[in-house]
C-alpha positions as a Python dict, from the first residue, in 0.01 Angstrom:
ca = {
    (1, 'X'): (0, 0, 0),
    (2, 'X'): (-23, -413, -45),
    (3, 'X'): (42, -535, -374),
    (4, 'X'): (-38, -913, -507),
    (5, 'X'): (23, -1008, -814),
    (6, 'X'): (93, -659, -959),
    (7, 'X'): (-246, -543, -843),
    (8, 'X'): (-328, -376, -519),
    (9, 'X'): (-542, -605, -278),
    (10, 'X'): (-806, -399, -194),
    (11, 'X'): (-988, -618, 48),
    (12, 'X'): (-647, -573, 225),
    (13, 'X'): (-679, -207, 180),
    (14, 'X'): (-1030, -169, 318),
    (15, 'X'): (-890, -381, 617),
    (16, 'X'): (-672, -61, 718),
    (17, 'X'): (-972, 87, 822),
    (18, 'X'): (-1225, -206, 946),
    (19, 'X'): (-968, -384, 1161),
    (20, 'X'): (-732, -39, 1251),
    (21, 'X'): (-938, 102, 1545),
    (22, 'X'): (-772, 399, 1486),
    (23, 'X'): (-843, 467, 1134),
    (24, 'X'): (-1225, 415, 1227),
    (25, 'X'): (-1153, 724, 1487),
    (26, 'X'): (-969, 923, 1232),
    (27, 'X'): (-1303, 864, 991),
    (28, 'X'): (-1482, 1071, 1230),
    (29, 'X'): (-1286, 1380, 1245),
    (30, 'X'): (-1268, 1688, 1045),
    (31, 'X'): (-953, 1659, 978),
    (32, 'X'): (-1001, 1440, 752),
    (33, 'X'): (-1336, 1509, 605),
    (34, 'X'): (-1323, 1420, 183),
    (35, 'X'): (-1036, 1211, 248),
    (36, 'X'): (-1057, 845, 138),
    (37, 'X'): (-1071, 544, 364),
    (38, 'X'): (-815, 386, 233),
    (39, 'X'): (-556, 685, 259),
    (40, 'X'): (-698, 727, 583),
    (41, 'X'): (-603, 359, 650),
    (42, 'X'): (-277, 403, 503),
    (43, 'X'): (-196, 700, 727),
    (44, 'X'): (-323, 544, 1056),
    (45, 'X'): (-104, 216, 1043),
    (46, 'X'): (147, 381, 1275),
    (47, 'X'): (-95, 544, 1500),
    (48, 'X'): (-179, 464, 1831),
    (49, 'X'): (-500, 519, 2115),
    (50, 'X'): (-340, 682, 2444),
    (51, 'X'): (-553, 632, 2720),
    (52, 'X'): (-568, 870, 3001),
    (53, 'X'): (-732, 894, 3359),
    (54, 'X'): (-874, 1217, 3457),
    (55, 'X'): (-552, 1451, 3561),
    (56, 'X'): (-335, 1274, 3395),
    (57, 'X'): (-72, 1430, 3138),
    (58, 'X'): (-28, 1355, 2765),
    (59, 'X'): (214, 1554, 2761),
    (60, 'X'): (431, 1855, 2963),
    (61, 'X'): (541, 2181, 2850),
    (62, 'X'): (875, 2163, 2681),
    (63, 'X'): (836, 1771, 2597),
    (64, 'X'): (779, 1605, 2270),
    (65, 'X'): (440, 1520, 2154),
    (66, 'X'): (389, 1173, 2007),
    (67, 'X'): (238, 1292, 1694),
    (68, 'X'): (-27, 1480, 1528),
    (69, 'X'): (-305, 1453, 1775),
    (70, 'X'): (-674, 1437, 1825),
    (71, 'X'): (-919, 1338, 2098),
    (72, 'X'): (-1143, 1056, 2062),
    (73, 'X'): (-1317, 1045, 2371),
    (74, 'X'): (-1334, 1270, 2675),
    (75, 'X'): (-1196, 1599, 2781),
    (76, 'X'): (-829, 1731, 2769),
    (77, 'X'): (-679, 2108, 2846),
    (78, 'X'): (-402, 2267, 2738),
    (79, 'X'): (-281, 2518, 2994),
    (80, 'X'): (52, 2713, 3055),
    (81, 'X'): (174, 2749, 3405),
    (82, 'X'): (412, 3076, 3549),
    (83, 'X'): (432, 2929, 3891),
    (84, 'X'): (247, 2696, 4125),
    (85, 'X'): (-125, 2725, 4111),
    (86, 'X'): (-100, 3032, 3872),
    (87, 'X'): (-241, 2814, 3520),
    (88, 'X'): (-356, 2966, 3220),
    (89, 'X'): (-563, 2730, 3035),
    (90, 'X'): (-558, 2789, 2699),
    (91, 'X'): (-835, 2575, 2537),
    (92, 'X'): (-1046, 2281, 2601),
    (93, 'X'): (-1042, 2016, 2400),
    (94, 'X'): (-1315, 1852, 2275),
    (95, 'X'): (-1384, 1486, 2139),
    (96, 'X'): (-1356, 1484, 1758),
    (97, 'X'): (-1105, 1788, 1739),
    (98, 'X'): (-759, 1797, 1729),
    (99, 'X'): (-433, 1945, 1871),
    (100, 'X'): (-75, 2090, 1879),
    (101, 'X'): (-68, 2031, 1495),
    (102, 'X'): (168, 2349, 1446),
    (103, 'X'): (435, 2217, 1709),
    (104, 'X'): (396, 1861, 1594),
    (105, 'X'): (433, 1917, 1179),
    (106, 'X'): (757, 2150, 1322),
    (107, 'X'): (911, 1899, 1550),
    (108, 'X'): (942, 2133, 1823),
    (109, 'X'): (854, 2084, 2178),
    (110, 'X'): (506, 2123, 2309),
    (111, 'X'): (386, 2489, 2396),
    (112, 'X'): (157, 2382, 2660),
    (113, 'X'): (48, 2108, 2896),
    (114, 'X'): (-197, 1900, 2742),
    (115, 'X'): (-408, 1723, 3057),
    (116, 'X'): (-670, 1488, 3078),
    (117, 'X'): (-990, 1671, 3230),
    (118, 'X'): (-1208, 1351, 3241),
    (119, 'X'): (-1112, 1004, 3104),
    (120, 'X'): (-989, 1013, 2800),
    (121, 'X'): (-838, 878, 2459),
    (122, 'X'): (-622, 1014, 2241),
    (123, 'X'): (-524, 969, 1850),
    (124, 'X'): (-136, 984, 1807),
    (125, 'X'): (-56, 992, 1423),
    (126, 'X'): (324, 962, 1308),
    (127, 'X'): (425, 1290, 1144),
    (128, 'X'): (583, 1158, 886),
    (129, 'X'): (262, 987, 801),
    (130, 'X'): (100, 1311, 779),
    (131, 'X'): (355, 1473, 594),
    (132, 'X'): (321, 1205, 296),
    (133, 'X'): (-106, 1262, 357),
    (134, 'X'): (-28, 1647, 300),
    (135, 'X'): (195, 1575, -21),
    (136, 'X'): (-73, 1332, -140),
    (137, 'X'): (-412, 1450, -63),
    (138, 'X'): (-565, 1810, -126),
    (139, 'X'): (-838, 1743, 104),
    (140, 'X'): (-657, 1700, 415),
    (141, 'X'): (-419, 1983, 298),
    (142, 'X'): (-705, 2193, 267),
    (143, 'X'): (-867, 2080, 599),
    (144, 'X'): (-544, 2105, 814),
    (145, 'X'): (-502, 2499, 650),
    (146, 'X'): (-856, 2526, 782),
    (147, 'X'): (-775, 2442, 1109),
    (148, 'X'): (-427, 2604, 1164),
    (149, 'X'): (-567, 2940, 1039),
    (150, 'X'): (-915, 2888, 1274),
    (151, 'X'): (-624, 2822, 1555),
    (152, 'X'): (-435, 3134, 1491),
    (153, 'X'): (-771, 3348, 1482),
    (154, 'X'): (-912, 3183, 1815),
    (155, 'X'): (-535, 3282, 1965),
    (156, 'X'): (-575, 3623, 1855),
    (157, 'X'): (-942, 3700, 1991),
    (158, 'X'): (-806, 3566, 2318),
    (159, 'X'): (-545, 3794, 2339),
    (160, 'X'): (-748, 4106, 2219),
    (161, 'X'): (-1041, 3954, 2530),
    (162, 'X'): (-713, 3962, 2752),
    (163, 'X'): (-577, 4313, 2671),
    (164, 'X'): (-891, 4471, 2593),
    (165, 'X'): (-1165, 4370, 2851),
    (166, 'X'): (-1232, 4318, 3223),
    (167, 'X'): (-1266, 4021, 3394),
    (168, 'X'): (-1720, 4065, 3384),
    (169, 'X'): (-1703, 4093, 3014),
    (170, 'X'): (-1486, 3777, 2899),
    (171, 'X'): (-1698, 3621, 3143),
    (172, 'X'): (-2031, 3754, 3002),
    (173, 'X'): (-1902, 3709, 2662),
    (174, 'X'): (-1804, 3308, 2771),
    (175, 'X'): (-2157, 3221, 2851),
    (176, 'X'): (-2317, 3355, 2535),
    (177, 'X'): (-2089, 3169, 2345),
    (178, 'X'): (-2156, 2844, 2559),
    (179, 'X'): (-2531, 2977, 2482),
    (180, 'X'): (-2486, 2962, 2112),
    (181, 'X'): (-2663, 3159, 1883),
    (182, 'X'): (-3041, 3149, 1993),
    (183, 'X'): (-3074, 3462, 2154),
    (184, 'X'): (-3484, 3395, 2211),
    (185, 'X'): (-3607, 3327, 2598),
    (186, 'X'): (-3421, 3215, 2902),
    (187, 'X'): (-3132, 2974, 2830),
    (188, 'X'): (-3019, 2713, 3036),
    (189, 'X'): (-2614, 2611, 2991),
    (190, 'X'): (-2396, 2390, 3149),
    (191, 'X'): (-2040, 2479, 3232),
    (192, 'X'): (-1857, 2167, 3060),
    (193, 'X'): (-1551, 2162, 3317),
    (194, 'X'): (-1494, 2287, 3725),
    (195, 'X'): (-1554, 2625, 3792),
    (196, 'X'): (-1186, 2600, 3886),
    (197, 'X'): (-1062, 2555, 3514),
    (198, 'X'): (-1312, 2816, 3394),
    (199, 'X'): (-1146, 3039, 3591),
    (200, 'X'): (-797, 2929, 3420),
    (201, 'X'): (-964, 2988, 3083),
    (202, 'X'): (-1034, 3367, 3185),
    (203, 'X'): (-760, 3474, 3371),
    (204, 'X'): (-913, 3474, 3704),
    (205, 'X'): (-911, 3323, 4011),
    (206, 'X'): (-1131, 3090, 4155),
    (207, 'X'): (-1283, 3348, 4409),
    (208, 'X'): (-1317, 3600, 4155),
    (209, 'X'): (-1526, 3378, 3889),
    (210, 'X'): (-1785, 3289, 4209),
    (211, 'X'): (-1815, 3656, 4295),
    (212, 'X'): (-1884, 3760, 3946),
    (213, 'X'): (-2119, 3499, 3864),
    (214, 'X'): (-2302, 3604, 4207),
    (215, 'X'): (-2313, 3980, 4072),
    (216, 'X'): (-2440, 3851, 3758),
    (217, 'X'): (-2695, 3675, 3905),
    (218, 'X'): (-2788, 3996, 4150),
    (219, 'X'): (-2844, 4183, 3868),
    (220, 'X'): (-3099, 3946, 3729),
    (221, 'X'): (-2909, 3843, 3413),
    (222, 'X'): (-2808, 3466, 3518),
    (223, 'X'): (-2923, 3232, 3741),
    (224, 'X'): (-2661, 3013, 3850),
    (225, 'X'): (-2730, 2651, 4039),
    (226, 'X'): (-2394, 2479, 4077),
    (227, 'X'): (-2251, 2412, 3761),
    (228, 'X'): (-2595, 2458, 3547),
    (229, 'X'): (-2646, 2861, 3512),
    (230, 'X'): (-2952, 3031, 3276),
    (231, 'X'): (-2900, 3340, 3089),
    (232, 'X'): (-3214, 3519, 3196),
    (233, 'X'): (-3110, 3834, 2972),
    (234, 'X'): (-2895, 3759, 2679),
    (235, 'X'): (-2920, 4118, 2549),
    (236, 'X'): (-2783, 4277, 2893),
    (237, 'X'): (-2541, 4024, 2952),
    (238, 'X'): (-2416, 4078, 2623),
    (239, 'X'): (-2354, 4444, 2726),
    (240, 'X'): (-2141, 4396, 3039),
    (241, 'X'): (-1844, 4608, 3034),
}
């Protein structure tokens, strides 16, 4: 906060966000949806815009992540790895969400690798910034208990998807959701990464993602051209067991 005078200089204030590049990409993100510019502004002074190439990593398994996190532009997965070319990849991030709050706000080391899918940006917060946001402001608080508990429900579906059904089913039940919710007439999807990291995301190789998108397709429900495939039958593929 700038003080001159005994007054605060809000033309100084509204700078945080106009001139802060950063502040202008945390504006934009749920996060911090009903929070003021200015706090915003005040909490972004420390932040920072990493840039990333396509493969690169923000960060590895078991290293420290520079802050609270979100993506500003591009593509980014976070994936676990047992052994060489055996990765899990746990979600895909998109532009405009964020990431790794739980392990950040803790100060313990990252769960996961976080990778660059495409070209990339992303928005490094301090902690301690956030900390004094969360003390301060009920609508962040509110929004970052939105999040965390949305987090720990998408964890748990994929671990009841992972226990519970075969391989055709989270696959079936992938492309609906990548469908959304119109259920009317053929729909036409793209798969937003390489079949190779779908794969990751479902807990199959490679291999086995072609040949079930090729049965799929056999039995009339999809049609699949490279990485553009059309539900032809949302109600059947909706039913595959």
């Amino acid at each position: 906060m700038i003080w001159i005078n005994g007054r605060l200089a809000a033309t100084a204030t509204l700078g945080l966000v106009s001139q802060n590049p950063c502040a202008r990409v945390a504006c934009g993100l749920a996060l911090f949806r009903g929070v003021s510019e200015r706090r915003i502004g005040m909490a972004t002074r420390g932040a920072r815009l990493v840039s990333l190439r396509a493969g690169d990593a923000l960060v590895r398994r078991g290293g420290p992540l520079p802050g609270l996190c979100a993506l500003a532009a591009g593509s980014l997965k976070l994936s676990v790895s047992a052994r060489a070319h055996d990765e899990r990849v746990l979600a895909l991030v998109a532009a405009g969400e964020s990431f790794g709050e739980a392990a950040a706000l803790r100060a313990a080391p990252a769960p996961f690798d976080a990778v660059a899918v495409t070209d990339a940006k992303v928005l490094a917060i301090p902690v301690d910034a956030i900390e004094l946001l969360l003390q301060r402001d009920t609508a962040f608080a509110r929004n970052l208990l939105d999040r965390l508990a949305a987090e720990i429900l998408r964890l748990l579906a994929g671990i009841e998807a992972g226990m519970l059904q075969r391989a055709p089913q989270r696959l079936a039940s992938y492309l609906c959701t990548l469908a959304g919710s119109d259920g009317a007439g053929a729909r036409r999807v793209s798969l937003p990464v390489s079949k190779t990291v779908v794969a990751a995301m479902l807990g199959v190789k490679k291999e086995t993602l072609s040949r079930l998108l090729r049965d799929l397709s056999e039995r009339r429900l999809i049609a699949v051209s490279r990485r553009e495939i059309t539900i032809l039958d949302r109600a059947r593929l909706e039913g595959v067991r």
